[in-house]
C-alpha positions in Angstrom: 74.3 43.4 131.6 75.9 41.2 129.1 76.8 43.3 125.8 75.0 40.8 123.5 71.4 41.8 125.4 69.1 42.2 122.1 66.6 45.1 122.9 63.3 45.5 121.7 61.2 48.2 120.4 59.0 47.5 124.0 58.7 51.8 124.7 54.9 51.9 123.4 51.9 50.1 123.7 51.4 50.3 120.2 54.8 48.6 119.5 54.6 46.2 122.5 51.0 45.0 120.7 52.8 43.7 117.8 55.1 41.4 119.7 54.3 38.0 119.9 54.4 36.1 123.3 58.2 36.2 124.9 60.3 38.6 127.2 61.5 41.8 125.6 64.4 44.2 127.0 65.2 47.5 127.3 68.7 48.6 128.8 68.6 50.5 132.5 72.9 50.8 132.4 75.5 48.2 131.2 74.4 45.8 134.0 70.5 46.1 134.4 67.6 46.2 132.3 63.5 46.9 132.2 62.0 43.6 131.1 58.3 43.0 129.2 56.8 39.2 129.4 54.3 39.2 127.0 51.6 36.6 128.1 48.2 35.4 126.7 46.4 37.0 129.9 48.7 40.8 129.0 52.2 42.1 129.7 54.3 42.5 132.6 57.2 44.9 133.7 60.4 43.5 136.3 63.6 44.2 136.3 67.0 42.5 136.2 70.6 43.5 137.2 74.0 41.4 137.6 74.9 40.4 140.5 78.1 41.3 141.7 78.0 39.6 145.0 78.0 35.3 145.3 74.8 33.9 144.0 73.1 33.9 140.6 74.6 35.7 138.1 71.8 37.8 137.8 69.1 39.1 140.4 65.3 40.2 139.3 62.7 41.8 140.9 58.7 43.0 139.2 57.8 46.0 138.6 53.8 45.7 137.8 51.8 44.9 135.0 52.2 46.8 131.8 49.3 49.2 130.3 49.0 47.8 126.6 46.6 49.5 125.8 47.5 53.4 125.2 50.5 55.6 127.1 48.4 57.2 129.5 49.1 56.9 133.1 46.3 54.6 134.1 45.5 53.4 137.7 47.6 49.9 138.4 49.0 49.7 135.2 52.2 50.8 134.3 53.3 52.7 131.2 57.2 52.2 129.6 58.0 55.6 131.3 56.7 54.7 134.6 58.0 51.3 134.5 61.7 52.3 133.7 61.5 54.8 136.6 60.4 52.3 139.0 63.4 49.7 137.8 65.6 52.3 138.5 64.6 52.5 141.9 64.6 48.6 142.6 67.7 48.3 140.9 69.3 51.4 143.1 67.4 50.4 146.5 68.9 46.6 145.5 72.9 47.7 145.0 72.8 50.1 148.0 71.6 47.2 150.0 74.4 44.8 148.3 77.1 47.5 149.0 76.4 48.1 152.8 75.8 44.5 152.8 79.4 43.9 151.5 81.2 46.2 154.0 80.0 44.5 157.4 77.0 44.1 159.6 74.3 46.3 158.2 74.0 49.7 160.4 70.8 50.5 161.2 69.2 53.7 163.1 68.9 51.2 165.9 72.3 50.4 165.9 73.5 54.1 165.4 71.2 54.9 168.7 72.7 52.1 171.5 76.3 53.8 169.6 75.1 57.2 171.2 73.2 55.8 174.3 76.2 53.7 175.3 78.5 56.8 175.0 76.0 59.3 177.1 75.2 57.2 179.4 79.4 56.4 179.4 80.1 60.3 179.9 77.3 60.6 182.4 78.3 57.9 184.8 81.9 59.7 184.1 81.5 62.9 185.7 78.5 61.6 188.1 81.5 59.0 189.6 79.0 56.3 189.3 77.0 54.3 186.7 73.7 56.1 185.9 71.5 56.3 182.9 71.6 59.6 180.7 68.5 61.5 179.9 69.3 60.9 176.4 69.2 57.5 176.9 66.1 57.2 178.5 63.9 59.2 175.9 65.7 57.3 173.2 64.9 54.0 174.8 61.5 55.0 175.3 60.6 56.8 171.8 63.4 54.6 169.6 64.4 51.6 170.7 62.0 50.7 172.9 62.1 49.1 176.2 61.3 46.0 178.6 59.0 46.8 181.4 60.6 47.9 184.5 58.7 48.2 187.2 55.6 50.4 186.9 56.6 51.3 183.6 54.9 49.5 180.8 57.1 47.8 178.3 57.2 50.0 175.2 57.9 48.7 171.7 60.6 49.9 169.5 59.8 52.5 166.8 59.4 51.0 162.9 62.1 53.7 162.2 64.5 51.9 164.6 65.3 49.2 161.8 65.6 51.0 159.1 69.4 51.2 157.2 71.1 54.3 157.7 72.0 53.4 153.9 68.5 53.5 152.9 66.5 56.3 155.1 64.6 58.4 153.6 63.3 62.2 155.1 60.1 60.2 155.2 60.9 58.0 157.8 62.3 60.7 160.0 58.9 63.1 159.5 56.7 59.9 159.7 58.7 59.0 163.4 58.3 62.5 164.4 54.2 62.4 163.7 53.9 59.5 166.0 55.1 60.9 168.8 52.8 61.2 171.9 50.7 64.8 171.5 51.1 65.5 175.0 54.6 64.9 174.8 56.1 68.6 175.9 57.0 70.5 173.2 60.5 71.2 174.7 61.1 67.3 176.6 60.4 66.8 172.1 63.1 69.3 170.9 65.7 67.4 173.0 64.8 63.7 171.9 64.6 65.1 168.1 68.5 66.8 169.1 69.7 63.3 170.7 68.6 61.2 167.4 70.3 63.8 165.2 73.0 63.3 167.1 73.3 60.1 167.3 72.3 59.9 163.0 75.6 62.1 162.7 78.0 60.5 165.0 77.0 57.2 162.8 77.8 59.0 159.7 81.1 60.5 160.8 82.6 57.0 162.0 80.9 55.3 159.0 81.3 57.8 156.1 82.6 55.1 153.6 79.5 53.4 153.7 77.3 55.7 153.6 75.5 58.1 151.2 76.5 61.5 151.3 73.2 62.6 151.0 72.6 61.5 154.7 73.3 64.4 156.2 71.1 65.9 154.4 69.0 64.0 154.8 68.5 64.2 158.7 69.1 67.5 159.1 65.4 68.1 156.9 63.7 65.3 158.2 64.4 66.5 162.1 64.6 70.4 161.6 63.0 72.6 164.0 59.0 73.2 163.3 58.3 76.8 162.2 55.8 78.4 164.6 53.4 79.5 162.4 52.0 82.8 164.5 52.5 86.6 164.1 53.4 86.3 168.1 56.7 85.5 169.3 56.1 83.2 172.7 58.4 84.4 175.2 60.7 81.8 176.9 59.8 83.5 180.3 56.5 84.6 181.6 55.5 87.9 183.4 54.9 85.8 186.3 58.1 84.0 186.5 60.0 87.8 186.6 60.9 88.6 190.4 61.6 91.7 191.5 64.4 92.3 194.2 61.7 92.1 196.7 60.1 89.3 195.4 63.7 87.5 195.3 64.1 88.7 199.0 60.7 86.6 200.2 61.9 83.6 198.0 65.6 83.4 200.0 63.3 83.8 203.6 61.5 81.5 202.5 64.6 78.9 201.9 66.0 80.4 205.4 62.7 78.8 206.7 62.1 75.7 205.2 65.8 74.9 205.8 65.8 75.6 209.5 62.3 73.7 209.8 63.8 70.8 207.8 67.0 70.6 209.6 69.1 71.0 206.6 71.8 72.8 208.5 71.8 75.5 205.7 72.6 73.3 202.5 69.2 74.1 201.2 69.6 78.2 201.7 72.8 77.9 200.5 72.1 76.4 197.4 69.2 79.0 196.7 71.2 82.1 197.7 73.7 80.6 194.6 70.7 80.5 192.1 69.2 83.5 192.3 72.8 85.7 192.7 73.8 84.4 189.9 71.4 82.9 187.5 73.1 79.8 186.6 72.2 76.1 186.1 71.3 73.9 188.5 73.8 71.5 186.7 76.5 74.4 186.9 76.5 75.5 190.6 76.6 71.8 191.6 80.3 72.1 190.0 81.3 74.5 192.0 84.2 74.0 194.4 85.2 76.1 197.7 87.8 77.7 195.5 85.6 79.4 193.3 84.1 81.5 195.9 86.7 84.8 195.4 85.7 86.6 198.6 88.5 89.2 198.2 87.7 90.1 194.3 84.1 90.4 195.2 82.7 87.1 192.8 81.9 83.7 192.4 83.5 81.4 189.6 80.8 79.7 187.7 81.7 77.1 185.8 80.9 76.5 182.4 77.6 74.6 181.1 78.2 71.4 179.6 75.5 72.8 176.0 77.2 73.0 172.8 80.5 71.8 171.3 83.2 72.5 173.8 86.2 75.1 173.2 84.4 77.2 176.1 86.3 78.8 179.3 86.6 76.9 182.7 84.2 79.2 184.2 83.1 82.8 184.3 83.4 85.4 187.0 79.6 86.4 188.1 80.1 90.0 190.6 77.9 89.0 194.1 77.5 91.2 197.5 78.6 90.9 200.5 75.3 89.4 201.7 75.9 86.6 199.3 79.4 85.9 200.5 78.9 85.9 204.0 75.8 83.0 203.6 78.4 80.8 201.8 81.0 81.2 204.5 79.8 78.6 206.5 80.4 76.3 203.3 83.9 77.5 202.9 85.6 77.8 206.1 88.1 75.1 207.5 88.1 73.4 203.6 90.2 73.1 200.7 89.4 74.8 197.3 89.4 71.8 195.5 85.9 70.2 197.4 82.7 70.6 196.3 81.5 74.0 197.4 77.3 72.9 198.3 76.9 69.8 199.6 73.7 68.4 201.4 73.2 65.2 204.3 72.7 61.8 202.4 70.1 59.5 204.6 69.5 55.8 204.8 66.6 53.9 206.6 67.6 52.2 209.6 67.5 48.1 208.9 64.1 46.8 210.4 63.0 50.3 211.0 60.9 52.9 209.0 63.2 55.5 210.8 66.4 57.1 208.5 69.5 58.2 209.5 72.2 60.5 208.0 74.9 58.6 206.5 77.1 61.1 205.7 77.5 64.2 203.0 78.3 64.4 199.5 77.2 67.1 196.7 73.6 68.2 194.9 73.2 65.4 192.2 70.1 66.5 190.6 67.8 69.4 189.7 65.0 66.9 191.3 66.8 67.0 194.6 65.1 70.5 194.8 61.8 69.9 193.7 60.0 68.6 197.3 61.7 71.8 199.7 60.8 74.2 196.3 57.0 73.2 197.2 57.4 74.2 200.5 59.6 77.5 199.9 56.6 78.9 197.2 54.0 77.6 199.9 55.6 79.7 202.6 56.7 82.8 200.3 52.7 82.5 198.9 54.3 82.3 195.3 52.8 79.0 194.3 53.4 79.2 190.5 56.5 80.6 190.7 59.5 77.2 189.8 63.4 77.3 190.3 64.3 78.7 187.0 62.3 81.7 187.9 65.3 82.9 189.7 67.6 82.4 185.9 65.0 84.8 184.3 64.9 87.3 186.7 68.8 87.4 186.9 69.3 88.0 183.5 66.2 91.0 182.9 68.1 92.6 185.8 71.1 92.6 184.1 69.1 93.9 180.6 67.1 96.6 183.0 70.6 97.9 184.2 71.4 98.4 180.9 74.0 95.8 181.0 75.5 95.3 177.1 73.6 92.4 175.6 76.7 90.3 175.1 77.7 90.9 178.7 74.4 89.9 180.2 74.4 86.4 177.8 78.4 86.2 179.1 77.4 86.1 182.6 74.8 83.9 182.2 76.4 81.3 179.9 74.0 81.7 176.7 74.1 83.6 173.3 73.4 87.2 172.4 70.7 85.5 169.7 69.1 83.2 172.6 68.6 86.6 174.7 67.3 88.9 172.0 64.3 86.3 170.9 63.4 85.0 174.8 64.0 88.5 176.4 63.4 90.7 173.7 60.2 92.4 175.3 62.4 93.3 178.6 65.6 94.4 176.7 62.8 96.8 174.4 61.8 98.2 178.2 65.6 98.3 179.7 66.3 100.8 176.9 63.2 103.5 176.5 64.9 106.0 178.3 67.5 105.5 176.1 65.2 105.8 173.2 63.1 108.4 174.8 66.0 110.7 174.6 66.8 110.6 171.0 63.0 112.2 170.6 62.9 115.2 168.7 59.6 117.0 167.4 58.8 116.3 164.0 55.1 118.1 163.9 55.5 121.7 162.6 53.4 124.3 165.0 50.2 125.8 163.4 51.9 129.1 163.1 54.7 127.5 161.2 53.9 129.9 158.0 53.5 133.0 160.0 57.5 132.8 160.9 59.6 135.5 159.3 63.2 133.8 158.2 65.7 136.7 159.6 68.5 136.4 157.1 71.8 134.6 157.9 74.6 136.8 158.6 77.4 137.3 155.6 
């Protein structure tokens, strides 16, 4: 603001009263001011700043009318105090806007989203060997962006959040964006779009850090934090009913032996089952496997590592198996070299001009939905129809915590964290020790005839 500005005495209703019609000022900084225009009809508050961009000199922007008649907060009518804060707000809101404005293109949540999208759905089609679309980039497309209609699928309009500057988001937006969500939306299919958008909010803010509040980061991770579950119960990642014993496990894998010769998958199917319940891993991790990673002489398999977190984790981990488990995936390994992938299933095509398909060759497991139509038949014919894949995960992993398996070892072998365990298993890992705890009892209740005891005396 120029250094001759003339203030006024503009702080009071009282004072503002004996004014006479005219514009009065009150300095914000050295380059911005709160503003009174005294009319006939009452007084008005705006504000004004310099402009340090091209333009007018200076920029201005109202506040709301002015209360003249006492300094009471008073509904639609601004008092000095309220006024000045609300020019400080334009005039911040205004120069953040001029600064991003000056650096480039404005970035936007939108833009910081296609950023992420373009770079999963990049590293997808990467290690997929094809182009594909990433999960991430679907629910982002679908609850951010928004998306044309394709097919079946109505065309769904991008969220308001989506244009917002990154410069200028508030925790608001986020928790506002988060309470429009669908309700039927799954809570956990939630957790992972609210994880890709705070991904993709912090990936803008690494590469853009100069143009950006530091605040941001802040600022997302309050706005999309995890919901506290507010019960006195903890909700157990896996149910009773998804816990198989050995036997149970035993009628599963017949089951698959079934369905596979039935279906004439020529053991792909069996084998791929066998491999998730001996060892309780992803779908997403035994579909890595190569031949080399079956170690029949050391007795193991070589899982390799999930694809969760940060990176800086080993190649794989060695998961102990049986015999019975080797000799199923002997088939798969003989005559080939390590480096192939270890399961592999037939790929079909339909004959041209015919409803009839024909096999058109082999290549590996793609996706966890590959499994979903031979699962309905494998539960149907074991007579477990609510029991689902990842059944076979939870049941390898409270065997391990019933054999009294350390903690750490048990999350080792099962690629997950000690923490992640102890609140999803904590029930089972309470049972797999009670005999441990059973034998640290010692009897505490003094007998009835307690007083009747004579002390002999201790020997000198």
């Amino acid at each position: 603001m120029a250094k001759t500005l003339k203030e006024a005495p503009i702080t009071t209703a009282s004072a503002r009263s004996k004014l006479p019609n005219g514009e009065y000022a009150r300095r914000l900084d050295a380059d911005a001011a709160i503003w009174y225009r005294r009319g006939k009809r009452g007084g008005v508050w705006f504000a004004r700043w310099r402009n340090h961009g091209a333009g007018a000199n200076y920029l201005q922007a109202p506040v709301g009318p002015a209360n003249d008649v006492n300094d009471k907060p008073t509904d639609g009518l601004l008092t000095f105090a309220q006024a000045e804060t609300q020019a400080r707000q334009i005039v911040a809101k205004a120069r953040q806007e001029a600064k991003a404005a000056a650096a480039g293109p404005v970035l936007t949540v939108r833009l910081a989203v296609e950023t992420y999208v373009a770079e999963r759905d990049a590293r997808d089609s990467r290690r997929k060997g094809r182009t594909v679309r990433s999960d991430a980039g679907q629910r982002l497309r679908r609850y951010v962006l928004g998306q044309d209609k394709r097919g079946k699928q109505e065309a769904v309009p991008g969220a308001k959040l989506a244009d917002v500057g990154l410069h200028a988001l508030k925790e608001s937006d986020l928790l506002e964006w988060r309470k429009a969500l669908p309700e039927e939306l799954k809570g956990t299919t939630e957790q992972r779009l609210i994880n890709d958008l705070k991904a993709a909010l912090n990936g803008a803010y690494a590469a853009h850090r100069e143009r950006l509040d530091p605040t941001l980061p802040a600022i997302i991770k309050h706005g999309l934090k995890a919901d506290k579950v507010d019960t006195d119960e903890a909700a157990p990642l896996a149910r009773d009913n998804q816990i198989l014993s050995a036997a149970q496990v035993g009628t599963i894998l017949s089951a698959a032996r079934a369905v596979d010769d039935e279906g004439k998958w020529d053991g792909d199917l069996f084998r791929l089952v066998v491999v998730l319940a001996a060892t309780g891993a992803r779908f997403s991790q035994i579909a890595r496997m190569k031949v080399g990673d079956v170690q029949r002489a050391q007795g193991r398999l070589m899982i390799p590592s999930s694809r969760k977190g940060r990176g800086g984790k080993i190649a794989s981990t060695p998961h102990p198996v049986g015999k019975d488990v080797l000799d199923a995936l002997l088939p798969a390994t003989t005559g080939r070299g390590n480096d192939e992938i270890l399961l592999e299933r037939w790929r079909s095509k339909q004959v041209r001009g015919s409803i009839e398909w024909e096999r058109a060759g082999r290549g590996p497991w793609q996706f966890a939905s590959e499994l979903q139509r031979p699962w309905q038949e494998i539960r149907k014919r074991a007579k477990m129809p609510a029991v689902i894949p990842y059944s076979l995960r939870h049941s390898s992993i409270v065997r391990g915590i019933r054999a009294n398996l350390p903690i750490r070892l048990v999350a080792a072998l099962h690629d997950t964290s000690v923490p992640m365990i102890e609140r999803h298993y904590g029930r089972w890992i309470a049972d797999g020790l009670e005999d441990l705890a059973a034998a640290a009892v010692v009897p505490l209740v003094p007998s009835e005839n307690a007083d009747n005891v004579t002390v002999l005396r201790e020997r000198a």
